[in-house]
Steps between C-alpha positions, in 0.01 A plus 500: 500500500511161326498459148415181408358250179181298540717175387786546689329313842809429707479794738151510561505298796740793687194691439199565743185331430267776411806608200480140401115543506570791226734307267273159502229763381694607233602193392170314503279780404390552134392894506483516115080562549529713830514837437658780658379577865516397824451166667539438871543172618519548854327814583773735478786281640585335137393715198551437157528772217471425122652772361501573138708845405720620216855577587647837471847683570652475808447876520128456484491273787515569861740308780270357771443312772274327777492458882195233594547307196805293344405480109594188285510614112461213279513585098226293270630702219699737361810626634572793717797657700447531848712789678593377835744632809486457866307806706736667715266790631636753301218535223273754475148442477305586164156370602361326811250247457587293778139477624334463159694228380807414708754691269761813528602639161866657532642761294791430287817456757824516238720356792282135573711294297158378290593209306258390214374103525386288197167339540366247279235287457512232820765702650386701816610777761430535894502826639514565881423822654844625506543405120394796271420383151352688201296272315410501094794619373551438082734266346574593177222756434149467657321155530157358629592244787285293763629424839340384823566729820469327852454681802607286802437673814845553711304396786420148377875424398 
């Protein structure tokens, strides 16, 4: 996992070049008029998401993660918590939608440590198939945020 801010450029070069692919499009993209859907740039090797949700408890929201896909999380606006903690094999599966859309939904697992991360707008999160995260989780009470997802196929790292 890397949690990082769109201004702070100094480790981007330890990066690979399909990551820094991901950050230059969040930093040089204006998505104010795109609206929320799905936009693939390079068939399904580089996908971007605008996604457009209203936080909620961290109760409400479920811990998940993906296998063919690392996922860059870049917030336009708002400001969520993202749960995060390293998958160690012992979570139990909620829901399986590994073929539908490249994501495992875990129950709650009391014992992973989850630690809750700050993002704001231009500050972003990368998630790697062993790092669980639970996305959209409320700040202060419930809030309408914007945030661009990219899907970077392992393969292409």
């Amino acid at each position: 996992m890397i949690l990082g801010h769109i201004n702070a450029r100094e480790s981007e070069a330890a990066y690979s070049k399909q990551i820094q692919r991901a950050i230059a499009y969040c930093r040089d993209t204006d998505v104010s008029g795109m609206e929320e859907g799905r936009y693939p740039q390079d068939g399904d090797d580089f996908i971007v998401l605008i996604n457009q949700r209203r936080t909620g408890s961290r109760e409400e929201k479920l811990p998940e993660v993906h296998r063919e896909y690392a996922e860059l999380q870049y917030m336009v606006s708002g400001r969520e918590y993202m749960g995060f903690y390293p998958d160690r094999g012992d979570n139990e599966v909620l829901k399986d939608c590994l073929e539908e859309k490249d994501t495992l939904y875990y129950k709650e697992n009391p014992g992973s440590g989850e630690v809750m991360l700050p993002l704001v707008p231009g500050s972003y999160g990368i998630f790697f198939p062993e790092d669980v995260h639970r996305p959209f989780c409320q700040v202060d009470g419930p809030e309408d945020i914007k945030k661009i997802v990219i899907k970077i196929r392992m393969s292409t790292l």
